[in-house]
BATORKE-463781 format. One record per residue: residue in three letters; x, y, z of N, C-alpha, C in turn. Coordinates in pm, whole numbers, padded with zeros to 5 digits, always signed. Layout:
ALAXYZXYZXYZ ...
//
This chain:
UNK+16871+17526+02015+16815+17422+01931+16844+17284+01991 UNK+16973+17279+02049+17023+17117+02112+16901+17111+02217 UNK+16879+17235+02297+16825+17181+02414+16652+17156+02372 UNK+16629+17210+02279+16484+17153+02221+16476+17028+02211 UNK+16579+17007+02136+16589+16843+02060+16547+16760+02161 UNK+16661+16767+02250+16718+16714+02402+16551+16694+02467 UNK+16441+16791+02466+16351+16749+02527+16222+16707+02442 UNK+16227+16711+02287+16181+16620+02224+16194+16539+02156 UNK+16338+16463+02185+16395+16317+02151+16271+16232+02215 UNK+16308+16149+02064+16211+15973+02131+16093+16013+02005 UNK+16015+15909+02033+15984+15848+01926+15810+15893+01959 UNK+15761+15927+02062+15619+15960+02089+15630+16115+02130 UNK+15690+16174+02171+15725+16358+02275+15646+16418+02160 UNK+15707+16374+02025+15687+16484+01923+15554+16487+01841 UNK+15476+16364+01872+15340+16322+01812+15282+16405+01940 UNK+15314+16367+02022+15253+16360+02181+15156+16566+02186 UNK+15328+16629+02159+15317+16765+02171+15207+16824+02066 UNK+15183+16746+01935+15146+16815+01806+15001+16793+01858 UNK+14993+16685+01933+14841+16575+01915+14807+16734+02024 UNK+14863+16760+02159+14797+16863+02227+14773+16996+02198 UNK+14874+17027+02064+14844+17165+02091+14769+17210+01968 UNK+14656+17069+01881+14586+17105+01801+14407+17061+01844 UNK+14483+17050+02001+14302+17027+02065+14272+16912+02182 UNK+14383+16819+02141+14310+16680+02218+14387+16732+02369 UNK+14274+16711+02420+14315+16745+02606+14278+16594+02678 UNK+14181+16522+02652+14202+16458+02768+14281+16284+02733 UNK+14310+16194+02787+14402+16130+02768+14384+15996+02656 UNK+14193+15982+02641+14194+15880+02530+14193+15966+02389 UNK+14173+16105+02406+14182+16192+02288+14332+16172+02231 UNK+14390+16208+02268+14551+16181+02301+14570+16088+02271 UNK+14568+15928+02318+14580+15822+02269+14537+15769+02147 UNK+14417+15812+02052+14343+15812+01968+14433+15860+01855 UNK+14498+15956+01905+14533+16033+01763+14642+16027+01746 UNK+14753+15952+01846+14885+15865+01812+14821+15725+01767 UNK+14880+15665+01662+14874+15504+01628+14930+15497+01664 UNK+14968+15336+01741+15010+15253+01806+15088+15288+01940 UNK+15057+15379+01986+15095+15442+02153+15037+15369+02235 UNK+15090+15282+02368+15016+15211+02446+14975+15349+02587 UNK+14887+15298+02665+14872+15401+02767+14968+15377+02872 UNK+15030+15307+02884+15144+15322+02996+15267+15439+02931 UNK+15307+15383+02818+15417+15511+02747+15297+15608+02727 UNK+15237+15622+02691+15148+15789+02691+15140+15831+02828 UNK+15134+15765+02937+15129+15815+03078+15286+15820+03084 UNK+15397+15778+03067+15547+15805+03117+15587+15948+02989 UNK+15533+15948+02902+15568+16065+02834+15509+16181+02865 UNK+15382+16210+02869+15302+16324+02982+15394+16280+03091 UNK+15441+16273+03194+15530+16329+03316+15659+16363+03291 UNK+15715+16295+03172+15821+16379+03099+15791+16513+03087 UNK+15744+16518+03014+15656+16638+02916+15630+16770+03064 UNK+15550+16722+03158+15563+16797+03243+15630+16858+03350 UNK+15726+16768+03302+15878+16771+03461+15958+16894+03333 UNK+15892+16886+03207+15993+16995+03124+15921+17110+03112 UNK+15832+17124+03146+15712+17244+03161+15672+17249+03029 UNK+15619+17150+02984+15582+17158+02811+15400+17103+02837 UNK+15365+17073+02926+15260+17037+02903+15178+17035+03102 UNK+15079+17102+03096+15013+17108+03214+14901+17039+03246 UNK+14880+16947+03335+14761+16832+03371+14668+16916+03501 UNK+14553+16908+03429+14448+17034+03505+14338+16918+03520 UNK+14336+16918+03681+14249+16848+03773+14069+16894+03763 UNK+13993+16837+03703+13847+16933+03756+13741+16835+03836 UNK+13761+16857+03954+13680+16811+04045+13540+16820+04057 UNK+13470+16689+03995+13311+16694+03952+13352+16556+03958 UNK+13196+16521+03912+13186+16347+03886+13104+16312+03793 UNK+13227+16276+03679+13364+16202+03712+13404+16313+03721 UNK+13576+16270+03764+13686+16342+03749+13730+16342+03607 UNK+13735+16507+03584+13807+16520+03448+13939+16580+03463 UNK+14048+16516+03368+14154+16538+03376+14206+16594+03247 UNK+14276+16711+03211+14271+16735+03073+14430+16790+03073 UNK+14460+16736+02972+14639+16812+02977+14621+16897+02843 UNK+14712+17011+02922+14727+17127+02780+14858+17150+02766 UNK+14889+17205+02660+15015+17298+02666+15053+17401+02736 UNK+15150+17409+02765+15187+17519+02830+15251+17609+02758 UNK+15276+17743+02789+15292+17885+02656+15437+17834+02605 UNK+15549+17738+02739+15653+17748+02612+15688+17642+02534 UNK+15537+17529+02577+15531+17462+02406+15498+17539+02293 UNK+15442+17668+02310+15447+17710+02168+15592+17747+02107 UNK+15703+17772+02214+15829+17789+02154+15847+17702+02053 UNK+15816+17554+02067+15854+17478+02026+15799+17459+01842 UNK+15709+17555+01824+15626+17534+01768+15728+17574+01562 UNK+15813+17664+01588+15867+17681+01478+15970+17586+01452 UNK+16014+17496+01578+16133+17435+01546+16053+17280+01493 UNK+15889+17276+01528+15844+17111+01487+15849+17137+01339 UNK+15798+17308+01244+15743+17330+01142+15863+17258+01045 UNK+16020+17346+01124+16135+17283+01055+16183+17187+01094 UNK+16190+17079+01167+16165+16931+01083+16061+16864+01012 UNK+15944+16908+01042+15876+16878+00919+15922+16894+00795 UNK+15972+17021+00773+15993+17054+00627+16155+16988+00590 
//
């Protein structure tokens, strides 16, 4: 449980994680559905997020370039411990 915490301490990780793993993939989706998140901290929290293997940034080479970040399977770990702080 510490080491959950430990990687979703702070004040955006935990909007950040909920906002991806109920759909929004690409990065103004994401930004949209946090209030008041600027895009520089939404870009330093995605490389958090992914240096912890909680979230994967998938390149698709067309034009434009689409860039879409998802979860990765052991953000769903995370998924009973967001229900209980919610509650």
């Amino acid at each position: 449980m510490r080491d959950a915490l430990d990687v979703i301490n702070g004040k955006w990780k935990l909007p950040f994680i909920i906002s991806v793993t109920v759909g929004n993939e690409r990065f103004t989706e994401i930004q949209e559905s946090i209030p008041g998140i600027t895009p520089k901290v939404l870009a330093k929290e995605l490389k958090e997020l992914e240096q912890h293997q909680l979230i994967k940034r998938i390149i698709i080479e067309d034009y434009p370039v689409k860039i879409l970040d998802k979860p990765e399977p052991y953000a769903d770990t995370l998924t009973p411990i967001i229900y209980a702080l919610k509650d």
